[in-house]
LUMDO-147018 format. One line per 5 residues: their letters; for each residue x, y, z of N, C-alpha, C, CB. Coordinates in pm, whole numbers, plus 50000, padded with zeros to 5 digits. Glycine has a CB too. Layout:
! LUMDO-147018
A = X Y Z X Y Z X Y Z X Y Z | ...;
***
This chain:
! LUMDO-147018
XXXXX = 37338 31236 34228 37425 31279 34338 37551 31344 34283 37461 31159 34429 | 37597 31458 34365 37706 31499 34317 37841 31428 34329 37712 31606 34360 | 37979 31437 34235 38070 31382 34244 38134 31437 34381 38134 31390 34125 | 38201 31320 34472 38227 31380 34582 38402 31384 34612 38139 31304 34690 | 38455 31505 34626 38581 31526 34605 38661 31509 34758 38592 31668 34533;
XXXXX = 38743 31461 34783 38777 31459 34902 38939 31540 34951 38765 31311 34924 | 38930 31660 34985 39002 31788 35007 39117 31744 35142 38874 31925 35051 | 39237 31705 35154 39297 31663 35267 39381 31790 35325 39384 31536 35234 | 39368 31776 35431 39457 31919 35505 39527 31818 35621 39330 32085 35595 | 39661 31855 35626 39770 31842 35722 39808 31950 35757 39874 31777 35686;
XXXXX = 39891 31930 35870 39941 32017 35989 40027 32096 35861 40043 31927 36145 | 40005 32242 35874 40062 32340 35781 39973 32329 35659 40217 32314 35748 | 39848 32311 35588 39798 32317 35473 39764 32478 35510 39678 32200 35434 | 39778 32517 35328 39732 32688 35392 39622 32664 35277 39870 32869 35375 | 39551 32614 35160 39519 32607 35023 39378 32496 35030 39666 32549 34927;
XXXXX = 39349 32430 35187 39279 32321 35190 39118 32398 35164 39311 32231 35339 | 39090 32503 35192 38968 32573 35200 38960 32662 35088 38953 32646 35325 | 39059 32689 35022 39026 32750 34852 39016 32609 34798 39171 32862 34753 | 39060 32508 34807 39081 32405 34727 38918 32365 34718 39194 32292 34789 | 38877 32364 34828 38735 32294 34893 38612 32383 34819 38725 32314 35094;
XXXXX = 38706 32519 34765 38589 32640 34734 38590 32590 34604 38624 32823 34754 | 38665 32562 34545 38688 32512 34405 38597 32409 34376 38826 32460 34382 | 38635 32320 34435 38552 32183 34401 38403 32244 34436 38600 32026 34513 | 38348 32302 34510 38214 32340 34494 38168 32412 34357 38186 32425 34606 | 38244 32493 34353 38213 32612 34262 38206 32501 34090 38377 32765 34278;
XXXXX = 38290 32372 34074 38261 32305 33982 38102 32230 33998 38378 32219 33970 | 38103 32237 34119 37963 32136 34150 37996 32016 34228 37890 32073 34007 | 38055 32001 34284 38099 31888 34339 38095 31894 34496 38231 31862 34286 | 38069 31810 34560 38059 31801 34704 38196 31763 34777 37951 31699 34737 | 38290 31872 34835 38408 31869 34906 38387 31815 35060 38468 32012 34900;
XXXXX = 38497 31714 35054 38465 31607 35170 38632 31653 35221 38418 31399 35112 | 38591 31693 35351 38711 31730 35483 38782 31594 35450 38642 31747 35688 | 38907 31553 35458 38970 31465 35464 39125 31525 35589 38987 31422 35297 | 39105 31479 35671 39161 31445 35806 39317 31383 35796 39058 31332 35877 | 39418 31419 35795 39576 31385 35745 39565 31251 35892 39741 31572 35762;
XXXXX = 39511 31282 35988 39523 31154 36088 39411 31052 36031 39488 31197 36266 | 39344 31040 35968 39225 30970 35973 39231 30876 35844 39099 31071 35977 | 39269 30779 35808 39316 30697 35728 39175 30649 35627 39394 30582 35818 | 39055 30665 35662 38948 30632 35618 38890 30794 35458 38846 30610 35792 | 38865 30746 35322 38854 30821 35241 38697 30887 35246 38900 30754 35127;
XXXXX = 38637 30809 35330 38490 30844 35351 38413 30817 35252 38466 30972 35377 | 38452 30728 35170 38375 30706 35032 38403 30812 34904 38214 30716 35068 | 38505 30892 34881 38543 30995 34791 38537 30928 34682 38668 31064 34811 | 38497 31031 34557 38538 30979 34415 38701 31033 34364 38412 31044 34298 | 38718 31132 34417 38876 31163 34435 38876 31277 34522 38962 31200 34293;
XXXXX = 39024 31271 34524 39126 31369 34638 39182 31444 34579 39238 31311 34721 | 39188 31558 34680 39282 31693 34617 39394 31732 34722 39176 31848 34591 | 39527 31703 34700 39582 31686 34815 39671 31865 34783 39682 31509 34831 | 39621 31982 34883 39645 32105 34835 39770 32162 34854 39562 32182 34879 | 39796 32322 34808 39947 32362 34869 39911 32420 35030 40035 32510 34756;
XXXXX = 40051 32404 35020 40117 32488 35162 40186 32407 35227 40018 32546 35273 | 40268 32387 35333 40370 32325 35401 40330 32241 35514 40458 32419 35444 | 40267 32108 35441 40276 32012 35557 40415 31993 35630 40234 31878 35507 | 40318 31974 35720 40403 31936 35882 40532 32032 35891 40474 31744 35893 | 40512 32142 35808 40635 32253 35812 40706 32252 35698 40741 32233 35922;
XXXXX = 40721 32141 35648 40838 32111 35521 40941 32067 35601 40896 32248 35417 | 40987 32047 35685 41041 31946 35793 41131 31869 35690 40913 31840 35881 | 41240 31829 35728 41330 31725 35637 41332 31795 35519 41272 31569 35610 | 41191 31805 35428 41208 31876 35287 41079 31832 35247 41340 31832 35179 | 41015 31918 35173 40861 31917 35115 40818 31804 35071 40835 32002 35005;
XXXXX = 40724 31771 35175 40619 31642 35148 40647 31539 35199 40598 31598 35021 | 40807 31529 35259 40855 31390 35302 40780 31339 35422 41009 31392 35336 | 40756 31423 35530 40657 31380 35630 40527 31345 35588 40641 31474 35721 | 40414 31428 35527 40323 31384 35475 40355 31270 35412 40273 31464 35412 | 40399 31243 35323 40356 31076 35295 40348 30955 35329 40388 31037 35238;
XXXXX = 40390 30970 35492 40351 30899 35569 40266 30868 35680 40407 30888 35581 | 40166 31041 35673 40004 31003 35729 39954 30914 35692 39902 31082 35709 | 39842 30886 35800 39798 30786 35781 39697 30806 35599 39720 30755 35933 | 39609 30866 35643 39540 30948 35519 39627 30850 35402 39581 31159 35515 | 39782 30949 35366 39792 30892 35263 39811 30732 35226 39872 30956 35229;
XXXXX = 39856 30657 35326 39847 30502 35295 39737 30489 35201 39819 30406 35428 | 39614 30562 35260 39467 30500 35174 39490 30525 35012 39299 30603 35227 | 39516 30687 35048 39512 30758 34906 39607 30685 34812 39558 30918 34913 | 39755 30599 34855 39862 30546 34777 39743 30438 34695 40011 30468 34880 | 39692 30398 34808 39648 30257 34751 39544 30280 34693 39623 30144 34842;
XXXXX = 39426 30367 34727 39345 30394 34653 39388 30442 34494 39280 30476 34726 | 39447 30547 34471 39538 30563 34324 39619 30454 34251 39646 30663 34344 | 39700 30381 34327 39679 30233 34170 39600 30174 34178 39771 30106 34139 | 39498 30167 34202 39354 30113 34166 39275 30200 34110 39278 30066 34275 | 39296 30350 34079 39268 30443 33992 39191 30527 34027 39234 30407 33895;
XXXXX = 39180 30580 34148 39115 30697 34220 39137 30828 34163 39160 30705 34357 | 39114 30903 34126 39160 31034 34052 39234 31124 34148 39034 31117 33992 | 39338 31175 34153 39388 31212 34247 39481 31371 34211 39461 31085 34293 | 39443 31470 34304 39540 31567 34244 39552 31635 34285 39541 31613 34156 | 39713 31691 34309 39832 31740 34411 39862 31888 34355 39987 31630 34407;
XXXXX = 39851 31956 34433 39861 32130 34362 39986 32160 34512 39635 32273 34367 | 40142 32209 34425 40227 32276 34479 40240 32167 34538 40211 32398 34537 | 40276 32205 34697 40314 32079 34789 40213 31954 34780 40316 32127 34947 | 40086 31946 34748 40045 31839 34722 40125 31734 34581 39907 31882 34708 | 40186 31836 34465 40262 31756 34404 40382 31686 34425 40275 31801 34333;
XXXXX = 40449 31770 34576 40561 31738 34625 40565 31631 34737 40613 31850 34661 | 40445 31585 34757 40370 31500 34831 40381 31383 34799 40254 31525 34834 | 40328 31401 34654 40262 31277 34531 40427 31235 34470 40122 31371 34361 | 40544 31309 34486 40694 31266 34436 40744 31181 34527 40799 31382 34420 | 40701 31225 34672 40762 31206 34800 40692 31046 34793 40713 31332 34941;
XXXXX = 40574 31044 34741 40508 30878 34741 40511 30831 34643 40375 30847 34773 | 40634 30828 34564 40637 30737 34428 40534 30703 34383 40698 30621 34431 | 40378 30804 34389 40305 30782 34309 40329 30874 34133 40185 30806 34394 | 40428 30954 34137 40475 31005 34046 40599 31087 34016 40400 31047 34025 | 40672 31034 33967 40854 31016 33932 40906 31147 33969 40907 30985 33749;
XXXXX = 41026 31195 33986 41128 31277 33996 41110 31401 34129 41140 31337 33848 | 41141 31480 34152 41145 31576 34276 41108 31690 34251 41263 31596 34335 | 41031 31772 34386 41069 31942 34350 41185 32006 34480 40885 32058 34359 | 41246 32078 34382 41343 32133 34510 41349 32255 34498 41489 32088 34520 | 41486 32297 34570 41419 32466 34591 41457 32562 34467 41496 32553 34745;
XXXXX = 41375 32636 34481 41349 32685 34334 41533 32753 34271 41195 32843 34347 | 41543 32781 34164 41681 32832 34089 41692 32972 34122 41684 32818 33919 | 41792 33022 34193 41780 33167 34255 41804 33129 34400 41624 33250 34229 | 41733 33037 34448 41676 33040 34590 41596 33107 34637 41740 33056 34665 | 41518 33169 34555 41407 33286 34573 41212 33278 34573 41448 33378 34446;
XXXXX = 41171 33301 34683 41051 33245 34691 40991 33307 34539 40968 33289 34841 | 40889 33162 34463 40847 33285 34346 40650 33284 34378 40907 33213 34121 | 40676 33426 34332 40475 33470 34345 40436 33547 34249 40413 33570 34484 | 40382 33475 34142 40322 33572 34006 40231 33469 33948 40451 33631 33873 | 40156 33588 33885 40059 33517 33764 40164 33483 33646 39924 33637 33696;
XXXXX = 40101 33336 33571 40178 33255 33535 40150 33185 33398 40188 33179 33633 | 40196 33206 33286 40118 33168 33130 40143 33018 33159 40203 33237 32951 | 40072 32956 33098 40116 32772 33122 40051 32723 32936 39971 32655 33318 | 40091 32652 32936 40073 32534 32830 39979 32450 32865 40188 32451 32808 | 39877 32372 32796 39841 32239 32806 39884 32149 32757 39753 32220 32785;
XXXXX = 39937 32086 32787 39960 31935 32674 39896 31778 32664 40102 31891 32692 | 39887 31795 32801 39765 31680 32820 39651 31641 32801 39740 31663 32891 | 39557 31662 32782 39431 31638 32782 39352 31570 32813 39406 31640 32725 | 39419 31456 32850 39328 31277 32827 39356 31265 32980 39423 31106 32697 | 39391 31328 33099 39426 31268 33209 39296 31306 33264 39561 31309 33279;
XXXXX = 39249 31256 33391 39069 31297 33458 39126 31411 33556 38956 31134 33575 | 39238 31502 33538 39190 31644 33581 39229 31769 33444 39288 31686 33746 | 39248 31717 33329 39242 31787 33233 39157 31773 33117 39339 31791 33207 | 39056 31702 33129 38958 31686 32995 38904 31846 32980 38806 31556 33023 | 38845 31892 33059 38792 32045 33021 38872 32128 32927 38784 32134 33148;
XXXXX = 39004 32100 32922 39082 32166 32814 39074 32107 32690 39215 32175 32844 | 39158 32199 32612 39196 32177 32467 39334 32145 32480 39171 32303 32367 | 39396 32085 32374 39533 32061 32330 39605 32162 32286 39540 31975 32237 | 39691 32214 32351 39777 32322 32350 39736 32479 32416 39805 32332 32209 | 39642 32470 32442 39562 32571 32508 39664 32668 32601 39444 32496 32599;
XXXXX = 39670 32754 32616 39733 32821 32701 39650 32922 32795 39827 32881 32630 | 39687 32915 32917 39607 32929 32997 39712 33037 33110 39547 32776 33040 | 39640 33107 33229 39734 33210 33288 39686 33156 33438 39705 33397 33241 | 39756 33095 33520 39754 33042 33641 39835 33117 33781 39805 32914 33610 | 39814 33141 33849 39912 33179 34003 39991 33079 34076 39820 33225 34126;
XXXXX = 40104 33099 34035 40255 33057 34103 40260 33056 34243 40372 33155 34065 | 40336 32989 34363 40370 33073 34483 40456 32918 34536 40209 33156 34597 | 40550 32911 34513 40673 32865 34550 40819 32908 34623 40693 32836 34462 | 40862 32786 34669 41003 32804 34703 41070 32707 34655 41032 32815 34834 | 41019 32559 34668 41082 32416 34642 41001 32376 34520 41067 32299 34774;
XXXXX = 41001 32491 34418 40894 32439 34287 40957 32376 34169 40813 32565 34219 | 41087 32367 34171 41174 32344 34040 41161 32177 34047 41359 32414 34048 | 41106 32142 33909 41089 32018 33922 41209 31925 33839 40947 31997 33879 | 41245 31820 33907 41373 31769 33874 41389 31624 33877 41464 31823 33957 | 41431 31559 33768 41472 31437 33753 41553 31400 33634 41369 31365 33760;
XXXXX = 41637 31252 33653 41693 31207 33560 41652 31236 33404 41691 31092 33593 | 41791 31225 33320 41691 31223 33180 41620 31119 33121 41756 31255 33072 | 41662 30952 33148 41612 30902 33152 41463 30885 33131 41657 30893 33202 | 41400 30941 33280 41315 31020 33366 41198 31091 33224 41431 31155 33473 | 41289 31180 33212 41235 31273 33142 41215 31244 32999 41305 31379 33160;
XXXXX = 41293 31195 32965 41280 31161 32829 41127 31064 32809 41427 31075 32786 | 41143 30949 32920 41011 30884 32944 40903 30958 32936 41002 30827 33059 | 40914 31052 33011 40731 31174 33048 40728 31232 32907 40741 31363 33204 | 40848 31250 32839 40823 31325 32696 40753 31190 32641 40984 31390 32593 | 40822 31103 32606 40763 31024 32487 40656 30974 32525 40839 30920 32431;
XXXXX = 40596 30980 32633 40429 30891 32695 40369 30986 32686 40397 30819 32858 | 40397 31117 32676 40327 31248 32657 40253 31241 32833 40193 31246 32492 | 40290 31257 32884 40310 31283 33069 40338 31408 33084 40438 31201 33156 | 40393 31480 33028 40365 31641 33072 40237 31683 33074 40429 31743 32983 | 40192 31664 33148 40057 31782 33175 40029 31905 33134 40043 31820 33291;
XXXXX = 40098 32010 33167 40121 32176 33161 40242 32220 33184 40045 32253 33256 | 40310 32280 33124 40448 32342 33022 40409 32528 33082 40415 32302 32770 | 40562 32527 33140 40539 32679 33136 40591 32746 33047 40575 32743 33237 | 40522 32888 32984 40523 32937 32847 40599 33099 32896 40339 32939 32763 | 40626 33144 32843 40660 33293 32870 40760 33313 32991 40524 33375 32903;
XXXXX = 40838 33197 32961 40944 33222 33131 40906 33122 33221 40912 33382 33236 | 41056 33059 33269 41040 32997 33374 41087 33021 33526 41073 32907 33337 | 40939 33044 33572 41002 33063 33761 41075 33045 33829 40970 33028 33846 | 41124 32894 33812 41160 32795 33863 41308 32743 33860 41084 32722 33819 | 41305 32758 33711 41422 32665 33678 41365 32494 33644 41533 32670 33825;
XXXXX = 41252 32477 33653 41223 32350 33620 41252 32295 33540 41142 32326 33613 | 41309 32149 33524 41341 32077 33402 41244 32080 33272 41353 31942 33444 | 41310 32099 33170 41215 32124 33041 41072 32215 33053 41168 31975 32990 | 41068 32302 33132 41001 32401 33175 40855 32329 33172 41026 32535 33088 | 40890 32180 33291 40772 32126 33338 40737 32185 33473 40783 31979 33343;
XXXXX = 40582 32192 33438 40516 32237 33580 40384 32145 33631 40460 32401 33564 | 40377 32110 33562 40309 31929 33576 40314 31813 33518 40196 31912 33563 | 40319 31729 33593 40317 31591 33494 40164 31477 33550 40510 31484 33528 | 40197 31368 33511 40089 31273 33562 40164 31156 33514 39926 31291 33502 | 40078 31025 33543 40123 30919 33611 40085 30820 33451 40032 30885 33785;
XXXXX = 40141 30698 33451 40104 30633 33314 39969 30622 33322 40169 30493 33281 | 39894 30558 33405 39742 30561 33374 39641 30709 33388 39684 30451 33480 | 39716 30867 33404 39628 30932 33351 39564 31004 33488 39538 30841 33259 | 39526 30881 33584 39421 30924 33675 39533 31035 33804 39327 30750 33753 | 39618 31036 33825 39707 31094 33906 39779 31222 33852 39798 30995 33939;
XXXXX = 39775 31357 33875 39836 31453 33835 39867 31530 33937 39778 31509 33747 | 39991 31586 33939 40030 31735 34016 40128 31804 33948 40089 31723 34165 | 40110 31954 34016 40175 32061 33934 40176 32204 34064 40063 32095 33764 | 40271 32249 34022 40281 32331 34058 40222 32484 34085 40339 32309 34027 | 40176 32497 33981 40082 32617 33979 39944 32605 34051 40053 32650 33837;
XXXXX = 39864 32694 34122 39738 32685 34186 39606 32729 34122 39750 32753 34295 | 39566 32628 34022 39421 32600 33976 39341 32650 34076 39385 32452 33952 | 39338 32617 34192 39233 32665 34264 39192 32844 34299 39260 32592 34382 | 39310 32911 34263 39330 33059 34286 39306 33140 34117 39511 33083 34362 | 39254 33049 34066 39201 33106 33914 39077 33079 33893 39269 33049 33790;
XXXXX = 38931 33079 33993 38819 33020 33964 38703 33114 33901 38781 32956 34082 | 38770 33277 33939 38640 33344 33887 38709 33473 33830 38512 33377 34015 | 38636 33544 33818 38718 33648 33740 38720 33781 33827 38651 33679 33587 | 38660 33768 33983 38662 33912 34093 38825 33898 34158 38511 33898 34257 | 38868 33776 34147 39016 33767 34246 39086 33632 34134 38980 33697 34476;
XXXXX = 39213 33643 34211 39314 33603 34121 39376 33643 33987 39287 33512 34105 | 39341 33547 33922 39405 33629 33765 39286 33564 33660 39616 33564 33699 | 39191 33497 33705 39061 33504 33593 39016 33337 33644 39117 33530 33373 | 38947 33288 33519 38868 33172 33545 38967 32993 33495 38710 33211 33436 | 39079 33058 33474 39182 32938 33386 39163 32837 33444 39342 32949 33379;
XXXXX = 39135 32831 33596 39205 32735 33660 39091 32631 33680 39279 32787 33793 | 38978 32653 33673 38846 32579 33715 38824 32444 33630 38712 32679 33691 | 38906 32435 33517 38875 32375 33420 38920 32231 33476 38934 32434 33293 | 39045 32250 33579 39101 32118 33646 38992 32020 33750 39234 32171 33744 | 38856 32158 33810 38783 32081 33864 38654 32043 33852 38794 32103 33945;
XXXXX = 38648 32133 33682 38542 32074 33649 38553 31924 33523 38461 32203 33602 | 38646 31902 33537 38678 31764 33450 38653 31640 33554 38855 31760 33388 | 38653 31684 33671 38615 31598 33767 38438 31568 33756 38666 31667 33911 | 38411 31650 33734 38275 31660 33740 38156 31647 33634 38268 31761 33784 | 38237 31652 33514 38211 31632 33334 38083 31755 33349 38138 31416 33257;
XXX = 38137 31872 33422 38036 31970 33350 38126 32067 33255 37942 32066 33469 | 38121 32068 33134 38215 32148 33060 38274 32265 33081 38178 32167 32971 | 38353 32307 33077 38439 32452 33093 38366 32547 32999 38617 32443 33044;
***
């Protein structure tokens, strides 16, 4: 049976049906997940996508993390559900102290939209095994509240546990702290980032195949 991914859309998701195209295109069976509907349907993990739940209201993600949906997903993820937040889904995953510090609005104040060089640094987390260590890879940007921000403390922590995920290379959009554009959680299974994996799956649209590699690690069919 195929691994079954479970794709959540809230009021304002614009990314829930590329996200859903993704997880197929790895092989995996994308399961509708319902922002009212608190039940995971039996998923092996969630992809919680971009675009502006419930508007961005208050400020990105703060409403969403209190669908019902996510109660499950909180609890399902420290018990180690694989879980992973692209753009506002990462701002989602901050908003639910399932993973440390904030995104706010980007440095400039200027919406940003470009193809995007990134870093790997992670490898060992379950949406980055398909990569290599240090790999650099070219992903699509599309922010406003993308600058990611926290204490140094904070940061110093994600450095020394090696919690950066993906590092942006060639310029930063953002303004993000230590020119992070993803991180993940101490046990690995929880990641979000900013950039959209799902808009890099083939090589007729977007900017090539970089991005697939996030959903086929879900699926252990190799990149």
């Amino acid at each position: 049976m195929p691994v079954r991914v479970g794709v959540v859309t809230f009021p304002g998701s614009l990314d829930d049906r590329d996200a859903a195209r993704a997880v197929r295109q790895a092989g995996a069976e994308a399961v509708s997940l319902w922002h009212a509907d608190p039940s995971l349907h039996d998923v092996d993990a969630v992809v919680l996508p971009g675009g502006f739940s419930y508007g961005d209201y208050l400020r990105a993600g703060a409403i969403a993390r209190f669908a019902p949906v996510m109660e499950s997903i909180i609890a399902g993820a420290k018990d180690g559900l694989p879980v992973l937040g692209i753009c506002n889904g990462f701002q989602v995953l901050c908003e639910s102290h399932l993973l440390p510090g904030a995104l706010v609005g980007n440095a400039g104040r200027k919406f940003v939209c470009r193809a995007q060089d990134l870093i790997v640094e992670n490898v060992s987390t379950a949406w980055t095994s398909s990569y290599r260590p240090g790999q650099r890879i070219v992903i699509p940007i599309k922010n406003m509240d993308g600058m990611y921000v926290a204490d140094e403390r904070t940061l110093d922590k994600l450095e020394a546990e090696g919690r950066v995920v993906v590092r942006y290379d060639q310029g930063n959009p953002n303004g993000s702290y230590r020119d992070i554009a993803g991180i993940t959680n101490k046990a690995g299974n929880v990641v979000g980032l900013m950039p959209h994996p799902e808009h890099a799956i083939d090589e007729l649209t977007g900017t090539g195949t970089d991005g697939i590699g996030f959903f086929l690690s879900r699926t252990g069919v190799a990149a």
